[in-house]
N, C-alpha and C positions, 0 to 999 in steps of 0.2 A: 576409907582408904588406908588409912592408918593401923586400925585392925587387920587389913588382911596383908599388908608388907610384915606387924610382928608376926602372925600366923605363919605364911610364909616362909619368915625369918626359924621360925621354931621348928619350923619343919625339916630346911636344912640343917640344922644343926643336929636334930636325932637323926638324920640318914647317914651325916659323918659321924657320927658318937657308933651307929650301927655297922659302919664301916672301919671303922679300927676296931671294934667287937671283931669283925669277922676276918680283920688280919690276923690279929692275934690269934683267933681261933688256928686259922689255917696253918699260921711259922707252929703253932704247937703240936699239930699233924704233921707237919712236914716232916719237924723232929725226930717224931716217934718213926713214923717211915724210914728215913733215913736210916734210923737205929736198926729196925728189920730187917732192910734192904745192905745192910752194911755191906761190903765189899769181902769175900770171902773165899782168903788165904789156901795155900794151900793144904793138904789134910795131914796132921802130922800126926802119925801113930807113935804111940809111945815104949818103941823097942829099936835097938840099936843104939849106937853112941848117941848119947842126950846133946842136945845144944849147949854149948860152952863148952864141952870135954874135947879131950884131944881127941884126933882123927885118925883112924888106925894107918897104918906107915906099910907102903907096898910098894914093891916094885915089880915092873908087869911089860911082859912083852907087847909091844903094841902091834894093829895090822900095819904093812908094811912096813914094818920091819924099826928094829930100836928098842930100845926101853923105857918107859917111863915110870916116875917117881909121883907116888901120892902120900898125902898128910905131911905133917913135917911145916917149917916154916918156908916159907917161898916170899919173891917180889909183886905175886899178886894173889886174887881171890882164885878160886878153882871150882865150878860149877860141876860138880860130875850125876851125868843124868841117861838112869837106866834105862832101856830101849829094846823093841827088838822087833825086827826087820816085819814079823807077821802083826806087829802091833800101830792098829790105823790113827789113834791118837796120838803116838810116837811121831809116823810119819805126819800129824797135821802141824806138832810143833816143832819141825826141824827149821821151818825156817823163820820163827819167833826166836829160837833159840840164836840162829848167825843173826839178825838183829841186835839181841840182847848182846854178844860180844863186841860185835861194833857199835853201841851204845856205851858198854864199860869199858870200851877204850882198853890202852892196856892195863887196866885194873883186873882183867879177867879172863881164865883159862876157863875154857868150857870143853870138858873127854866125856869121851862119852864110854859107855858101859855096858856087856850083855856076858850073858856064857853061850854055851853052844859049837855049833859048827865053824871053824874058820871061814872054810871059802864060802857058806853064805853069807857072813856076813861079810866079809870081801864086796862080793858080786854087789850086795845092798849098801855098801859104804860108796862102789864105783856110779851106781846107778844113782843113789840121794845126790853125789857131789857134797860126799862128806869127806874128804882128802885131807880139807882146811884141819878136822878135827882130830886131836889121841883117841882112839877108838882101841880099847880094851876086852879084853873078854876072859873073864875070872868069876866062877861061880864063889871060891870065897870070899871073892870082894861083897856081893851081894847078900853071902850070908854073914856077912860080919856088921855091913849094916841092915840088915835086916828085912831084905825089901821083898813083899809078898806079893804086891800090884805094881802094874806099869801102869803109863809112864811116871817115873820116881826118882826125886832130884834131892843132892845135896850140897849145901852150901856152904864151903870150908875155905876160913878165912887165909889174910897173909901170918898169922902166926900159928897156925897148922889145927884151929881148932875148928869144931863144928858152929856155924852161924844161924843156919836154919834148911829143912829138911821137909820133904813131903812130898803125899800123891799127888801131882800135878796134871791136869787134863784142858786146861784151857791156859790162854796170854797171863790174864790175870792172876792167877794162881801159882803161874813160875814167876809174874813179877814181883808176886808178894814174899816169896825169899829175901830180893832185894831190901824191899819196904825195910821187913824182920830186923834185918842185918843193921840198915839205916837209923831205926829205930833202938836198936837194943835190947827189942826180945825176942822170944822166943821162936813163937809166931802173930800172926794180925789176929789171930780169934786173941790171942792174950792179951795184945794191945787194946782190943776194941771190950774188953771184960774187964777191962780199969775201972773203980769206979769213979775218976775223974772222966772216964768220955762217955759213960752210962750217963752223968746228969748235964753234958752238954747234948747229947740226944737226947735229953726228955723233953 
């Protein structure tokens, strides 16, 4: 009787020793996945004003009618995000984009951006119910920062400088400006190429 209660005994005890073997295994997988899988910013090409520089300064007739002022220091942040009317990722993040301003609160302007035709883009500012937004239209805006592919956002702080920038095509990707900004760099592929967050995903 006694033999087979330690038998027993010994028995449990290598299936828990096998079982924290195979935790550990797994948080060590998990890890590296995780690191794989990381969460993945928007695409920052590296042309046009750099992150940290100042923000080129323009002043721009807006649709209906006004003017408005960009770069420079201002009382909040300024999202300005390229677009245009035939561009169907444009339209799937227009209203990620009115979320995100009523998320930052008044921390942040969000104009938006294209060249082209006025009254199309009109007719597509009355049709989205983009009214709420500055809606500009300057081809040099776009070639000063540089922007080759839509949808393409910049994000330029309250003291007029650039914060973070990139192709944006999904939620994710335009939140990770904010992240950027939050954090204090660049962009999230920077953040995540630290090698402080490389050995806490290992």
């Amino acid at each position: 009787m006694n033999e087979t209660l330690i038998a027993s005994n010994l028995l449990l005890w290598l299936a828990v020793l096998a079982l924290l073997l195979a935790v550990f295994a797994l948080s060590r997988q998990i890890g590296i996945l995780y690191e794989r899988v990381a969460p993945m910013g928007a695409l920052m090409m590296d042309s046009g004003p750099r992150v940290g520089e100042a923000a080129p300064l323009f002043e721009l007739p807006r649709l209906g009618g006004g003017l408005l002022q960009l770069g420079g220091a201002s009382d909040r942040s300024t999202l300005l995000f390229f677009l245009s009317p035939t561009c169907p990722v444009c339209k799937k993040l227009l209203p990620i984009l009115k979320s995100a301003q009523k998320a930052e609160g008044e921390r942040l302007a969000v104009v938006l951006a294209s060249d082209g035709n006025a009254p199309e883009h009109e007719a597509f500012r009355q049709r989205a119910g983009l009214a709420a937004f500055p809606y500009v239209l300057s081809a040099e805006l776009g070639m000063r920062y540089q922007v080759s592919k839509l949808p393409y956002a910049v994000l330029v702080g309250e003291d007029g400088h650039v914060r973070a920038k990139g192709l944006v095509n999904s939620r994710e990707q335009l939140e990770s400006l904010f992240a950027a900004r939050d954090l204090g760099v660049a962009s999230v592929q920077d953040y995540l190429a630290r090698p402080a967050f490389a050995k806490e995903g290992a």
